[in-house]
N, CA and C atoms as an extended XYZ file, in Angstrom:
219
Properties=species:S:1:pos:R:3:atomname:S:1:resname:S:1:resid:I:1 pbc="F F F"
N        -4.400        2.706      -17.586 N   UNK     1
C        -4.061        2.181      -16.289 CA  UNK     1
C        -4.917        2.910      -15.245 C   UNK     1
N        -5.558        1.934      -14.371 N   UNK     2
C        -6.824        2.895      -13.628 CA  UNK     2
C        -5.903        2.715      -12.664 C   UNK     2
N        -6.377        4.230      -11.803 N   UNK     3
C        -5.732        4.612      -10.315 CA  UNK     3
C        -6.864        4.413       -9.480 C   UNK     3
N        -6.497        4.425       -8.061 N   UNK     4
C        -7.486        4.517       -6.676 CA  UNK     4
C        -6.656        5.961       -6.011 C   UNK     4
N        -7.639        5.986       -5.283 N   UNK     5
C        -7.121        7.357       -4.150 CA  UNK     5
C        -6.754        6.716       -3.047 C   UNK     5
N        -6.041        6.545       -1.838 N   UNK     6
C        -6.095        6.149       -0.330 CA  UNK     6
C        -7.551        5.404       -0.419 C   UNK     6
N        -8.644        5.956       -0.015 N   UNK     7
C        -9.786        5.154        0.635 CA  UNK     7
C       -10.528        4.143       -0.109 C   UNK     7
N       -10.278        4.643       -1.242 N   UNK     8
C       -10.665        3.410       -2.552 CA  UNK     8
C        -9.261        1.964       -2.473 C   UNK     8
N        -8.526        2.320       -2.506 N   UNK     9
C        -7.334        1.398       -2.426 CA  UNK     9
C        -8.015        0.433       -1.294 C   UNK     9
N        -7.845        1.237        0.179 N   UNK    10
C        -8.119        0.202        1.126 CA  UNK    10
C        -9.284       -0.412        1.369 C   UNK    10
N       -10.593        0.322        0.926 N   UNK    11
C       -11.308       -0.699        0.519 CA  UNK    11
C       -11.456       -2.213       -0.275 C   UNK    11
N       -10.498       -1.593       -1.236 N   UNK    12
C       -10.575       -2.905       -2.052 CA  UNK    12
C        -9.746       -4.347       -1.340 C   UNK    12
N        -8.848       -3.455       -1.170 N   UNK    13
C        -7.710       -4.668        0.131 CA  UNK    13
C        -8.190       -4.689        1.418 C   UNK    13
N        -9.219       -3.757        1.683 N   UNK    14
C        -9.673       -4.638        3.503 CA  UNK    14
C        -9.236       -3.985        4.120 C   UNK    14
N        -8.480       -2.877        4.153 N   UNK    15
C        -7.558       -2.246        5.534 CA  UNK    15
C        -8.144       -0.911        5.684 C   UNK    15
N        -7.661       -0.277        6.377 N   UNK    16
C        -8.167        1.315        6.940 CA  UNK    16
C        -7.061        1.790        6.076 C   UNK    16
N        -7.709        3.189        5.962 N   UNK    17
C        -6.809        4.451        4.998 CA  UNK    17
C        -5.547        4.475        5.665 C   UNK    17
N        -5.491        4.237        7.128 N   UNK    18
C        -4.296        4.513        7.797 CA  UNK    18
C        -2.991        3.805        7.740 C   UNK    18
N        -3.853        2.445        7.051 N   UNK    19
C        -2.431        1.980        7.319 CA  UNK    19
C        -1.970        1.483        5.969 C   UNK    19
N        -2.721        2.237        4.252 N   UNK    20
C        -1.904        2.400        3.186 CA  UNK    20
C        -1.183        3.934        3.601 C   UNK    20
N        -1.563        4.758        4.139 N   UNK    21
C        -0.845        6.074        4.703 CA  UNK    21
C         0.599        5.243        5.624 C   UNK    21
N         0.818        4.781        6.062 N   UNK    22
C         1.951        3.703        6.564 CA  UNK    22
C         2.770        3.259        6.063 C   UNK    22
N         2.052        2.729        5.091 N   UNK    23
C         2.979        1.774        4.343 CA  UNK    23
C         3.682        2.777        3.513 C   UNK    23
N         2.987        3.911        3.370 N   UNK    24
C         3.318        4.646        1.773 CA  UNK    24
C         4.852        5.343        2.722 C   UNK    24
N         4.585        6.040        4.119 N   UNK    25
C         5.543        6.417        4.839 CA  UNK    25
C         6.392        5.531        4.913 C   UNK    25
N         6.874        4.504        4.840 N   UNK    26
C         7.538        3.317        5.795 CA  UNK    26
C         8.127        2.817        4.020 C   UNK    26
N         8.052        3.587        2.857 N   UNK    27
C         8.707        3.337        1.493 CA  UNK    27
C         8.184        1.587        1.362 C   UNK    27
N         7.099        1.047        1.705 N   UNK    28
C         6.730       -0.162        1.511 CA  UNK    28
C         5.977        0.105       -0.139 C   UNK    28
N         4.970        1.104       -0.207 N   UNK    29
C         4.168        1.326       -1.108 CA  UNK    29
C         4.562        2.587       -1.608 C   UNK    29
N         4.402        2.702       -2.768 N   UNK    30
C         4.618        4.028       -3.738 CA  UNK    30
C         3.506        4.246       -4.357 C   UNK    30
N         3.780        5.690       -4.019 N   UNK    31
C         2.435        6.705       -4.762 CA  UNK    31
C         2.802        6.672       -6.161 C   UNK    31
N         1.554        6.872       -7.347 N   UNK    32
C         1.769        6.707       -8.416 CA  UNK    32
C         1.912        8.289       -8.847 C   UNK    32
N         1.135        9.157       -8.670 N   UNK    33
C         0.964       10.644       -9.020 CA  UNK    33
C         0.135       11.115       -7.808 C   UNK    33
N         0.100       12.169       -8.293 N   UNK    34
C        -1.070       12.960       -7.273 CA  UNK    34
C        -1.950       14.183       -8.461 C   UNK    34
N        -3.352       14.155       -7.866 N   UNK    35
C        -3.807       14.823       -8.106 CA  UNK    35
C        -3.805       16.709       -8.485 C   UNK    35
N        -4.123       17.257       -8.714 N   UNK    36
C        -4.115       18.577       -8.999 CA  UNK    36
C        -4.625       19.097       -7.027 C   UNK    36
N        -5.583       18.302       -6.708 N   UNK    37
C        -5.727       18.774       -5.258 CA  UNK    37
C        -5.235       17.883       -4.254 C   UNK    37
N        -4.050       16.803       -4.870 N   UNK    38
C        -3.201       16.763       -3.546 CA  UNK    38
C        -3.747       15.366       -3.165 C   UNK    38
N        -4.405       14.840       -3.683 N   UNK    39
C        -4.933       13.569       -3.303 CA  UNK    39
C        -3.797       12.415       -3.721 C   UNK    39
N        -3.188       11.623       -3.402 N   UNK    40
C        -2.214       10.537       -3.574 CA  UNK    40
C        -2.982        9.538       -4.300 C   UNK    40
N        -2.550        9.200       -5.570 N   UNK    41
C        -2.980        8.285       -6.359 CA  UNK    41
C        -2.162        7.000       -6.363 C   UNK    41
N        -2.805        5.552       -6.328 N   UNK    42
C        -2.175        4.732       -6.789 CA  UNK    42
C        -2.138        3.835       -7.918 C   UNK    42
N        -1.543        3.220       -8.672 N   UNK    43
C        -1.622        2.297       -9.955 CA  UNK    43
C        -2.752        0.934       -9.407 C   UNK    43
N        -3.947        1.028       -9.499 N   UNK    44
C        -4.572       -0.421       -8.953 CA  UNK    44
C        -3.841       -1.646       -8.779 C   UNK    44
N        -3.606       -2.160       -9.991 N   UNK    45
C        -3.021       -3.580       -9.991 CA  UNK    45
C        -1.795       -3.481       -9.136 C   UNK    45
N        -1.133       -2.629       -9.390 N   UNK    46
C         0.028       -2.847       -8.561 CA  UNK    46
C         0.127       -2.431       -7.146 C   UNK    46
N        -0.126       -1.586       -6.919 N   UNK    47
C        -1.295       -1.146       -5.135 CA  UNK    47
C        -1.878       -2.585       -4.529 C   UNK    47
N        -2.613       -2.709       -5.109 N   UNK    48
C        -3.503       -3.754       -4.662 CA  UNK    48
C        -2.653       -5.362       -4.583 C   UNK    48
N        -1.942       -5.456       -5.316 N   UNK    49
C        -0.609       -6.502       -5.015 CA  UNK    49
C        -0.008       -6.705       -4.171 C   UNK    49
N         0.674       -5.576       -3.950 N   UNK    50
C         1.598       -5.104       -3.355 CA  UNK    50
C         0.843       -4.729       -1.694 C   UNK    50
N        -0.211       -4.441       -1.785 N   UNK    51
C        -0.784       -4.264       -0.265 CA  UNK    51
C        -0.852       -5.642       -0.021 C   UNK    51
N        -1.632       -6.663       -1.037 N   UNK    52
C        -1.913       -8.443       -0.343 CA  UNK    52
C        -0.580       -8.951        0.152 C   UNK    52
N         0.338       -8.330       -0.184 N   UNK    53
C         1.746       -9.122       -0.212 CA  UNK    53
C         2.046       -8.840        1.295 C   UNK    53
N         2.134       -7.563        1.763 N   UNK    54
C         2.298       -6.799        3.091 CA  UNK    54
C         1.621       -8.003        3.976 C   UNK    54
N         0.391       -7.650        3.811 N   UNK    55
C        -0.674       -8.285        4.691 CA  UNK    55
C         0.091      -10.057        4.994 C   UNK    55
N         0.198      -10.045        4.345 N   UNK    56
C         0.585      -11.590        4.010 CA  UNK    56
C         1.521      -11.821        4.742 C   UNK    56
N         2.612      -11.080        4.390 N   UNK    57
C         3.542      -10.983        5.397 CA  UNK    57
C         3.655      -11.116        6.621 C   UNK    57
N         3.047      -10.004        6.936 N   UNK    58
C         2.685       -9.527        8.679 CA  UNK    58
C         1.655      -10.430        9.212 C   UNK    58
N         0.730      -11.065        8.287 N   UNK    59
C        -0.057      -12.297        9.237 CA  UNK    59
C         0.232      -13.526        9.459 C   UNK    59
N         0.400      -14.010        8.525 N   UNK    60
C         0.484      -15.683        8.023 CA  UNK    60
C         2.279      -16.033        8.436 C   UNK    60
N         3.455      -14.862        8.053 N   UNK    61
C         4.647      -15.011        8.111 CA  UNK    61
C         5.152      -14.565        9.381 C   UNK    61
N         4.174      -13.329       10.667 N   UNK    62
C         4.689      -12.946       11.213 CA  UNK    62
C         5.873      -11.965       11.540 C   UNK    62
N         6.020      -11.266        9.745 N   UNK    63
C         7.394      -10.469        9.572 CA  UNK    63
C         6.824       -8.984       10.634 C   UNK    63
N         8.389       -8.533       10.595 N   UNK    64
C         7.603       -6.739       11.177 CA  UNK    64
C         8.168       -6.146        9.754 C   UNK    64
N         7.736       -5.035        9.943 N   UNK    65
C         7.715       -4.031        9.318 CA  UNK    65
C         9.240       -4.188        8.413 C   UNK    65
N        10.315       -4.020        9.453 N   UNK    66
C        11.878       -3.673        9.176 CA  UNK    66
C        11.838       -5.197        8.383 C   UNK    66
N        11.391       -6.387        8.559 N   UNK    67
C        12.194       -7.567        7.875 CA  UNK    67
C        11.332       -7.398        6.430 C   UNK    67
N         9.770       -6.943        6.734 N   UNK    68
C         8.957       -7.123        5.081 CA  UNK    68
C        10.469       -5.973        4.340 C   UNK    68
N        10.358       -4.975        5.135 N   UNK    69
C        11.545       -3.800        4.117 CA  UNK    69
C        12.815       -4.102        3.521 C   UNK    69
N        13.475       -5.269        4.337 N   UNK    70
C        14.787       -5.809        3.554 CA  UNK    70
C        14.194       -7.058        2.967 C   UNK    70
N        12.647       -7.613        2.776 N   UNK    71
C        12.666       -8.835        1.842 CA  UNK    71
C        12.238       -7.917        0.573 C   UNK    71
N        11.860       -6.818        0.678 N   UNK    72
C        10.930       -6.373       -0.656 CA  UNK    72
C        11.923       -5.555       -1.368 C   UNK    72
N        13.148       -4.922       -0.641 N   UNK    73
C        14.080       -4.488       -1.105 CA  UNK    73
C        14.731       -5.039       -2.694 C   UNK    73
């Protein structure tokens, strides 16, 4: 199972580091492990899902933050 770090993740999904650092705060996204130096790892496939889904949300659906958190619940 391949991991990304933060800046690899949001590359692949399009967004700035800041706002998988967000999501990961805001219990939208879960860290998979972390590194020996502290770097936050995520599971690709499921990172990368799970970020399109957000996005999706917040553009096309117009959710905030609090409604994506009780639909993903």
């Amino acid at each position: 199972m391949p991991y990304l770090k933060i800046g690899q993740l949001a590359t692949k999904v399009g967004v700035l580091p800041s706002t998988i650092h967000f999501y990961t705060q805001e219990g939208l996204l879960k860290e998979s492990k972390r590194t020996r130096g502290g770097y936050r790892l995520y599971d690709e496939q499921k990172a990368t899902k799970q970020v399109k889904r957000i996005n999706d949300l917040q553009t096309k659906k117009r959710l905030t933050i609090n409604e994506i958190k009780q639909l993903l619940k």
